[in-house]
Backbone as CSV, one residue per row, in Angstrom:
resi,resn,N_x,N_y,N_z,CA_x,CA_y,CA_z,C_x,C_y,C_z
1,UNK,7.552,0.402,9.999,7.484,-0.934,9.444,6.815,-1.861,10.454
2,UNK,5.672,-2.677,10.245,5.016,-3.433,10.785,6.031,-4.602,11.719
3,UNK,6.000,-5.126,12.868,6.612,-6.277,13.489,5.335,-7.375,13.313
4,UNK,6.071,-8.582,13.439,4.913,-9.436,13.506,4.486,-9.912,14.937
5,UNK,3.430,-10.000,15.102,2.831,-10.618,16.279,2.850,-11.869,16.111
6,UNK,3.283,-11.858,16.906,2.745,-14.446,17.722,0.948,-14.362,17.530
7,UNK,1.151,-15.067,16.515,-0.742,-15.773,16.384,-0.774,-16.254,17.861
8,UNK,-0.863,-16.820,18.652,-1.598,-16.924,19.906,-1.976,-15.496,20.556
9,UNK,-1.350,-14.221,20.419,-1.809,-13.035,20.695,-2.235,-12.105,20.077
10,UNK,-2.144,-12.696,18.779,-3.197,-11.523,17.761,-4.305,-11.482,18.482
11,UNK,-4.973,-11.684,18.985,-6.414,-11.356,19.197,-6.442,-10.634,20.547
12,UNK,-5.431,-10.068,20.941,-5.209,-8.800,21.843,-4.934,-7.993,20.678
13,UNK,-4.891,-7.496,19.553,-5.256,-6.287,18.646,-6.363,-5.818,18.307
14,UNK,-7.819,-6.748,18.564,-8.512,-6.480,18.708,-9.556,-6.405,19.834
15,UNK,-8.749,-6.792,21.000,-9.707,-6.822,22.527,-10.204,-5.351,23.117
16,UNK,-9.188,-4.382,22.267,-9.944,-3.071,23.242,-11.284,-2.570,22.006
17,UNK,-11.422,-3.376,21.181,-12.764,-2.956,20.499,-12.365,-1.636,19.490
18,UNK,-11.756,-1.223,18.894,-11.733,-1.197,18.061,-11.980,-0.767,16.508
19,UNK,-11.965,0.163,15.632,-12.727,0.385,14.562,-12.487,-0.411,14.039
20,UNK,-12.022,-1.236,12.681,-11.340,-1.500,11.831,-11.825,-0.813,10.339
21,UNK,-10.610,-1.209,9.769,-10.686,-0.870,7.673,-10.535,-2.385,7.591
22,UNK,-11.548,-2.774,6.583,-11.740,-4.261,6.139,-11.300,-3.960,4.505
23,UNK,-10.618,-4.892,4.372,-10.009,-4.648,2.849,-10.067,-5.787,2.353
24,UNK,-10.060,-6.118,1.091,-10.463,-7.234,0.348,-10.249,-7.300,-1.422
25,UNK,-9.735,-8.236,-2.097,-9.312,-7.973,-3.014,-9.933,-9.437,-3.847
26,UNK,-9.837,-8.957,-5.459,-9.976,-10.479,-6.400,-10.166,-9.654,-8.019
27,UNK,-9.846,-10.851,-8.637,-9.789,-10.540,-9.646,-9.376,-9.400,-10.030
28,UNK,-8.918,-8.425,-9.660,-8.247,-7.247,-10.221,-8.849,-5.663,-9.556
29,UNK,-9.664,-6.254,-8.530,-10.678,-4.924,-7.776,-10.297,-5.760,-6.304
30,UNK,-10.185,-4.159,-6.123,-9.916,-3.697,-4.781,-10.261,-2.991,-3.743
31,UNK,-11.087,-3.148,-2.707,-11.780,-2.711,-1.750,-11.363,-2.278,-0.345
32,UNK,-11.603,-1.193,0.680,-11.522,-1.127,1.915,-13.016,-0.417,2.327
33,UNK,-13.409,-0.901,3.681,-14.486,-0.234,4.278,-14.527,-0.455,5.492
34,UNK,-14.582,0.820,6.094,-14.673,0.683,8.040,-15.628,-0.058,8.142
35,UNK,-15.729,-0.449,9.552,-16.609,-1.391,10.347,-16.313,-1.349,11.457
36,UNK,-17.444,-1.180,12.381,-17.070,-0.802,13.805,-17.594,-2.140,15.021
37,UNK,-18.035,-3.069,14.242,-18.444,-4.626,14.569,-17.491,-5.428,14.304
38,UNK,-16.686,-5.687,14.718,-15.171,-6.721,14.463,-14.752,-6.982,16.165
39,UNK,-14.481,-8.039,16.169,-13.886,-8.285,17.601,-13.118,-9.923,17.438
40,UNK,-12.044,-10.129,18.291,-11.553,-11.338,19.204,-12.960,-12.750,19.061
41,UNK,-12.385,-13.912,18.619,-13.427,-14.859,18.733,-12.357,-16.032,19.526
42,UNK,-11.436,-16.147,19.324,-10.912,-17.120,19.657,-9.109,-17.086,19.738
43,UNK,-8.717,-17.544,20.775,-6.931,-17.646,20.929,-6.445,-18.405,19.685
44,UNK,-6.490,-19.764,19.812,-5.610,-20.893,19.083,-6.476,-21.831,18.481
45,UNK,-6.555,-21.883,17.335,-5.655,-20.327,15.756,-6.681,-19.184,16.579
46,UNK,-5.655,-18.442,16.135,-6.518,-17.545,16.395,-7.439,-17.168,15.738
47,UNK,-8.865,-16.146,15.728,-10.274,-16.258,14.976,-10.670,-14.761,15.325
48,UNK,-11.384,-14.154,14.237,-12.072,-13.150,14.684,-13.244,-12.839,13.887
49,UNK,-14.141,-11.977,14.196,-15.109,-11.880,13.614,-15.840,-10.436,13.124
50,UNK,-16.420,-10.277,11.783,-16.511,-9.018,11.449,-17.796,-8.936,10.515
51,UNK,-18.683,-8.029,10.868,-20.065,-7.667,10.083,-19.480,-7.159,8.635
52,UNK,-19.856,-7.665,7.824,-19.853,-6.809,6.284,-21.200,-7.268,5.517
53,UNK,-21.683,-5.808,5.517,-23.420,-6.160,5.489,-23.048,-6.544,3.387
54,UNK,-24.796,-7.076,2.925,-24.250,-7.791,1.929,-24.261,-7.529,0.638
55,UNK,-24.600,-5.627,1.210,-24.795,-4.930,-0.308,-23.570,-4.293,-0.599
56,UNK,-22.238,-4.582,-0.107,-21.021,-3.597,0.172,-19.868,-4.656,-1.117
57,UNK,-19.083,-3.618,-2.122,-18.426,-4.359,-2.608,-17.309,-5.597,-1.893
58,UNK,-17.048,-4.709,-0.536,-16.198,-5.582,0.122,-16.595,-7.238,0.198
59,UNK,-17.906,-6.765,0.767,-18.616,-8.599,1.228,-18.014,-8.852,-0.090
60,UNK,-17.988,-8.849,-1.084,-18.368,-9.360,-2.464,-16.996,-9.895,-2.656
61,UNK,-15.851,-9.127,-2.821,-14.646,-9.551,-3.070,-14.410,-10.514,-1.523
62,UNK,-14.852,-10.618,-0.674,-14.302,-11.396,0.462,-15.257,-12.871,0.269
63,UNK,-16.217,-12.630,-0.595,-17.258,-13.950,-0.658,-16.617,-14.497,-1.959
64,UNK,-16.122,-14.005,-2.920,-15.195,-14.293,-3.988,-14.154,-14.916,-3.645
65,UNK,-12.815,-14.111,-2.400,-11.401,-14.334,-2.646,-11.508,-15.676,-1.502
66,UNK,-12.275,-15.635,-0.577,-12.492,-16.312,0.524,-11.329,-15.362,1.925
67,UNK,-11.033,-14.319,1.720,-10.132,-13.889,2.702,-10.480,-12.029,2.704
68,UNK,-10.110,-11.715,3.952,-9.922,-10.187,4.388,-8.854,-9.739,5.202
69,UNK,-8.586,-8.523,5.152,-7.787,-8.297,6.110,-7.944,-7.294,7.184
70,UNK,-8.224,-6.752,8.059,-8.031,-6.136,9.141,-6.879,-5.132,9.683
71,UNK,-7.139,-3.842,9.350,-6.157,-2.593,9.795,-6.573,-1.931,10.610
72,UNK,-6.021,-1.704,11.856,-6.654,-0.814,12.795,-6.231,0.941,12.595
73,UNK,-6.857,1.625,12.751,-7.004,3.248,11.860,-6.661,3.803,13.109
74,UNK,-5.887,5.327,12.761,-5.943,5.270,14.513,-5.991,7.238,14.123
75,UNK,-6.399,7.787,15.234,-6.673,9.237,15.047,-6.402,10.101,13.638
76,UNK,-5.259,10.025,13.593,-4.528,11.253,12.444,-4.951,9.986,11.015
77,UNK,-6.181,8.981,11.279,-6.475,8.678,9.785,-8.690,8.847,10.382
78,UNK,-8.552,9.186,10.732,-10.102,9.675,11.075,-11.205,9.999,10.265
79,UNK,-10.667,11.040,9.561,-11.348,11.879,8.417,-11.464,10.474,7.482
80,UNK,-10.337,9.697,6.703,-10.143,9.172,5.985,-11.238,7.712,6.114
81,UNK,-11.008,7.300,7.500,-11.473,6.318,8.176,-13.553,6.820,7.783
82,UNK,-13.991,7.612,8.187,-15.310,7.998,7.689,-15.502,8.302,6.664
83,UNK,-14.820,8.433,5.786,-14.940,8.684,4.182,-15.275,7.195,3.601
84,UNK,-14.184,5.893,4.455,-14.327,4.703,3.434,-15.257,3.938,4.210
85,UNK,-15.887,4.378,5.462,-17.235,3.874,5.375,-18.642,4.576,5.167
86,UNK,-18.468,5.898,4.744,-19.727,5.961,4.121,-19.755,6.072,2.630
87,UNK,-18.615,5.971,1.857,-19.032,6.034,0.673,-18.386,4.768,-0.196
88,UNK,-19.559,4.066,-0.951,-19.606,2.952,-1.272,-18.183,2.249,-2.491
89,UNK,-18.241,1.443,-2.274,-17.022,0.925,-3.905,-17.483,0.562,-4.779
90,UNK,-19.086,0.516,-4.766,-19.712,-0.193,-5.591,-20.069,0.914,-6.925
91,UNK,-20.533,2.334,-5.742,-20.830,3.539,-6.588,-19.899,4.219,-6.836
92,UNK,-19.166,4.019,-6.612,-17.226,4.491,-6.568,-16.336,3.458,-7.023
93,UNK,-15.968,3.029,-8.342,-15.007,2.255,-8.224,-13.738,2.412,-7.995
94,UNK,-12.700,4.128,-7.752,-11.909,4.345,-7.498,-11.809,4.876,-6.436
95,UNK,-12.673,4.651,-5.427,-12.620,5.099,-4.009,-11.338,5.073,-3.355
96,UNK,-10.327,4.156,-3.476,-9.034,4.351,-2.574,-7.630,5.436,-3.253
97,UNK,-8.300,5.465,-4.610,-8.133,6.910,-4.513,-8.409,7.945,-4.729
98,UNK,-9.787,8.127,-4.651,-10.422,9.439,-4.084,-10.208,9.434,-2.764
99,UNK,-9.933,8.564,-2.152,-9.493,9.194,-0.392,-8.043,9.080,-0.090
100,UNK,-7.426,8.362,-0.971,-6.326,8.736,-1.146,-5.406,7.316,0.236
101,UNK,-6.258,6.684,-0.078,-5.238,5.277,0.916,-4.316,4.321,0.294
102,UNK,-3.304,4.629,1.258,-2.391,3.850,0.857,-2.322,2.592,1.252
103,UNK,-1.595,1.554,-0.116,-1.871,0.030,0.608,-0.373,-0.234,0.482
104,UNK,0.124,-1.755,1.144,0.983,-2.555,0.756,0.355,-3.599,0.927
105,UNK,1.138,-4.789,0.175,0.875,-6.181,0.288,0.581,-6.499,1.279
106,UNK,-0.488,-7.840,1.851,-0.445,-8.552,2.531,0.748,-9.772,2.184
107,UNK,1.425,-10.672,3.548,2.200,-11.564,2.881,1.385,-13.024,2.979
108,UNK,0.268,-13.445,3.519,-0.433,-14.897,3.145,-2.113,-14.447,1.948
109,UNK,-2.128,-13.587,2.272,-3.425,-13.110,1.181,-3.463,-12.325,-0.027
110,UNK,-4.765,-11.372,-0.817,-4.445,-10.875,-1.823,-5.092,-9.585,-0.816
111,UNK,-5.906,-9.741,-0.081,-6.401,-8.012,0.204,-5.021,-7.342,0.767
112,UNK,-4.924,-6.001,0.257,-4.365,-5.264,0.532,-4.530,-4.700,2.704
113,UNK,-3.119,-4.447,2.847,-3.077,-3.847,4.246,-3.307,-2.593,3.931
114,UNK,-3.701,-1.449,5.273,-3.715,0.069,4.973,-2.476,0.475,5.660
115,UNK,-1.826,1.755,4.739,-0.969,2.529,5.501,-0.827,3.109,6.623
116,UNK,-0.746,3.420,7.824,-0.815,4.418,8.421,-1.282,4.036,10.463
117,UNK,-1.549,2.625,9.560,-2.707,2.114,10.870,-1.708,1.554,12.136
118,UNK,-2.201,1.050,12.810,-1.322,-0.050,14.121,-1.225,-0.788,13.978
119,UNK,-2.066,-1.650,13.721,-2.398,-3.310,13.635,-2.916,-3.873,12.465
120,UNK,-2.294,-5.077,11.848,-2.975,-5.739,11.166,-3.221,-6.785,10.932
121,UNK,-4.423,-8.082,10.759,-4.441,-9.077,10.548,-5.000,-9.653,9.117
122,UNK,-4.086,-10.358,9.097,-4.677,-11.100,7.605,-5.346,-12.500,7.914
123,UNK,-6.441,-12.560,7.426,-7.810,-13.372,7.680,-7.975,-14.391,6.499
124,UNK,-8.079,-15.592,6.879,-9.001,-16.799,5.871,-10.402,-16.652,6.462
125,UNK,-11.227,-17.156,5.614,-12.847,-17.084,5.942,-13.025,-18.361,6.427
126,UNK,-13.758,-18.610,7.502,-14.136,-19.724,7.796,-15.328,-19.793,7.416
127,UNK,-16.085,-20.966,6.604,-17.672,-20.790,5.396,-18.286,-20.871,7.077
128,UNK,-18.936,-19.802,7.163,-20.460,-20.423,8.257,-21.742,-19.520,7.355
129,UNK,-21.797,-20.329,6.741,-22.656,-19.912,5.499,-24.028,-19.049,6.352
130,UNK,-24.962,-20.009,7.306,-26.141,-19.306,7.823,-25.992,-17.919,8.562
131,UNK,-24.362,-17.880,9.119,-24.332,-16.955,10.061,-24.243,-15.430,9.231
132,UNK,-23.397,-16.197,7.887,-23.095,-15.229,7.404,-24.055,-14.157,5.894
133,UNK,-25.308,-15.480,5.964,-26.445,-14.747,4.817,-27.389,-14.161,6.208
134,UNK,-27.660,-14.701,7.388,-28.599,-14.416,7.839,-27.920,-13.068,8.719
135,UNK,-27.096,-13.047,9.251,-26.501,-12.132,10.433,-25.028,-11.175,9.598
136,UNK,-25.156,-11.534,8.381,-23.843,-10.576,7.509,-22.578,-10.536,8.529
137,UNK,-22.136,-11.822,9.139,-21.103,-12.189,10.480,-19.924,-13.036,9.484
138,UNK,-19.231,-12.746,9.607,-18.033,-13.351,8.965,-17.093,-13.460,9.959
139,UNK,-16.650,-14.737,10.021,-15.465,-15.612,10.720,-14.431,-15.421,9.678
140,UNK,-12.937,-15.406,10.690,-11.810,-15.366,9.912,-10.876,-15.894,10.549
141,UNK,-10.012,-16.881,10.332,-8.922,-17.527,10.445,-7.760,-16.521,10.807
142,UNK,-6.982,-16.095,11.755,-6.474,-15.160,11.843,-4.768,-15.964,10.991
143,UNK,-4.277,-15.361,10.092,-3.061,-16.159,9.267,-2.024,-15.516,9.661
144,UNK,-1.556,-14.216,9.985,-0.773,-13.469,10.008,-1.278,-12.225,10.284
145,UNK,0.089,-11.270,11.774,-0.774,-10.660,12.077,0.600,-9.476,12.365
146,UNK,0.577,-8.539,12.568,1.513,-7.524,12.481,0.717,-6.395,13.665
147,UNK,2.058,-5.653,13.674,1.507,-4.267,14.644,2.582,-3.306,14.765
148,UNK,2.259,-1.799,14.670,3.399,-1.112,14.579,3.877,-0.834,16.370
149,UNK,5.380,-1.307,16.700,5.663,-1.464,18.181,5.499,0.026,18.154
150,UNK,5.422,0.514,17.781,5.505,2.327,18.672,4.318,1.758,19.601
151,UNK,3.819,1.297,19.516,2.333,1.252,20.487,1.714,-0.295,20.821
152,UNK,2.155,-1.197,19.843,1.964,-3.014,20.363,3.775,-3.712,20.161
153,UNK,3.835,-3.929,21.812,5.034,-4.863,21.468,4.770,-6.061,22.696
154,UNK,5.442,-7.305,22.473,5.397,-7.962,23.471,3.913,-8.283,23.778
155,UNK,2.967,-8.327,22.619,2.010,-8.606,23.290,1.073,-7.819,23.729
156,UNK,1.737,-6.883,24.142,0.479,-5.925,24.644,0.449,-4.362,23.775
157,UNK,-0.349,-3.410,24.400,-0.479,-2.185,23.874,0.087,-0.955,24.884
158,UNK,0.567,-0.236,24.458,1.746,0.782,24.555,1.561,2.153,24.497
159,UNK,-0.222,2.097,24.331,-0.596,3.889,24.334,-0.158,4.883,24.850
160,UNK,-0.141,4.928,25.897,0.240,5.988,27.009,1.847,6.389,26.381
161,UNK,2.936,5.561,25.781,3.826,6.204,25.124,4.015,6.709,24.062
162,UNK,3.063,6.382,23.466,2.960,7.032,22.281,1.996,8.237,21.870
163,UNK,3.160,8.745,20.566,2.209,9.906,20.222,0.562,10.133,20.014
164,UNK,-0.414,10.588,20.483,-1.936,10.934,20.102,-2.261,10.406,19.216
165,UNK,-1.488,10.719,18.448,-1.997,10.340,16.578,-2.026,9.409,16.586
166,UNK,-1.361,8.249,17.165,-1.420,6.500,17.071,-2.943,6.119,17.925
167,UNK,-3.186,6.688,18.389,-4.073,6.265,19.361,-5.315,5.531,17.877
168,UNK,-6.307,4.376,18.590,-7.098,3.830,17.565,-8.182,4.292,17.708
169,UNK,-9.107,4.319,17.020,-10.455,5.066,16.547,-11.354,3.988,17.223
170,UNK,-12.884,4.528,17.986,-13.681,3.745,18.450,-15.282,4.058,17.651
171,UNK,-15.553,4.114,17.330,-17.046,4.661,16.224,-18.069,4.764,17.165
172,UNK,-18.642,5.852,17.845,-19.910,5.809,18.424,-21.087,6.287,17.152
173,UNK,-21.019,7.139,16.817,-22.260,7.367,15.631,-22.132,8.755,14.880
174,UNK,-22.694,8.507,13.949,-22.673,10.534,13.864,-21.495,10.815,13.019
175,UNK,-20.983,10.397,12.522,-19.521,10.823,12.489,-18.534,11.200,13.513
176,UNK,-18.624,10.528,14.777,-17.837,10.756,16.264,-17.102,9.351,16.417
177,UNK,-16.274,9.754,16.743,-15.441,8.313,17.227,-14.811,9.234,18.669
178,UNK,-14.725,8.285,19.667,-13.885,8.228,20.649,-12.204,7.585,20.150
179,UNK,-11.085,8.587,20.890,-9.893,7.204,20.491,-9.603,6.920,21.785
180,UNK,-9.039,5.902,21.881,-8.661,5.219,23.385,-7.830,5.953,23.996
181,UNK,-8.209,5.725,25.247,-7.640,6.545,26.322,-6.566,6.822,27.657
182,UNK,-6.475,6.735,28.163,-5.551,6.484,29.373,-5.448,4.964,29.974
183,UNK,-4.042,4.392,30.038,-3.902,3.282,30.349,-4.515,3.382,32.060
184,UNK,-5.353,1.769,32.353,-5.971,1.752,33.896,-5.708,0.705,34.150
185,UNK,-4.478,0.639,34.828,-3.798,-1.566,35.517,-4.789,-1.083,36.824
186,UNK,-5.444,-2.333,36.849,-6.159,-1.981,37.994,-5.854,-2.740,39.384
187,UNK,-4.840,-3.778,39.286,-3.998,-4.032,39.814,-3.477,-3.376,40.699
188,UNK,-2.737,-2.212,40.195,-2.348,-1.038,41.285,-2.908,0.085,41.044
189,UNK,-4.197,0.381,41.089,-5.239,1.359,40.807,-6.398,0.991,42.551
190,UNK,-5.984,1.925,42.948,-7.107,1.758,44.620,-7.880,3.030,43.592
191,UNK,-9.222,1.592,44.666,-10.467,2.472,44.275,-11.253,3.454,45.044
């Protein structure tokens, strides 16, 4: 079961970079699609920012509902995680379940959260209209933000205790993702 994070530190769920599942909902259709361009824009409110290029049903329901949400995917959803970004919702309208993802409610929005993941934030759109026809860059109001403590509590992240499978997905290309790796305080790390 998800804990909630303090909005002043949501945006440490997305500082180690990150895959995300962008999900988005309206009128009665329902969307998720990886994206490996999402990052931290701002503490207080918190803000973040995410590419959804502008032929993807997602953009569409998020340019509709005015909101998205943000699930971080983490190893043991991998397979699943490359399935919902290469194959479209547009040419698929039952894509979430042909891959078989599970949602629950968001509690300030309509896009659906994903099952399985670490982290999640639920997003208002902030209009930056040029950024977002010319550069497909979408700003989001961070509203509410959750994380499963096996691995985020207090703020921070908790890898190293937790099982592999939690670990989060990083997208280099190809169908390859790196997942994150060994905690490094460098603090008490001689070099």
């Amino acid at each position: 079961m998800p804990t909630a994070v303090e909005l002043p530190k949501a945006y440490r769920l997305l500082n180690h970079g990150p895959t995300v599942l962008v999900s988005s909902a309206h009128g009665g259709r329902r969307n998720v699609m990886a994206a490996a361009w999402a990052m931290p824009l701002d503490f207080d409110p918190p803000k973040v920012t995410v590419v959804i290029d502008r032929h993807t049903l997602t953009r569409e329901l998020v340019e509709a509902s005015g909101c998205f949400a943000l699930s971080l995917p983490t190893r043991a959803l991998a397979a699943q995680t490359l399935a919902l970004g290469t194959d479209s919702g547009k040419s698929m309208p039952n894509k979430l379940d042909v891959h078989a993802v599970r949602t629950f409610p968001a509690t300030k929005i309509e896009a659906p959260l994903v099952e399985g993941c670490v982290g999640w934030l639920e997003c208002r759109v902030i209009a930056e209209p040029q950024a977002q026809q010319r550069h497909d860059l979408f700003l989001g109001e961070v509203v509410a933000a959750w994380a499963d403590e096996r691995v985020f509590s207090n703020g921070r992240w908790h890898f190293d205790a937790a099982p592999d499978a939690l670990r989060t997905l990083h997208y280099v290309a190809g169908g390859q993702f790196f997942v994150t790796g060994e905690a490094l305080d460098a603090r008490r790390h001689d070099t």
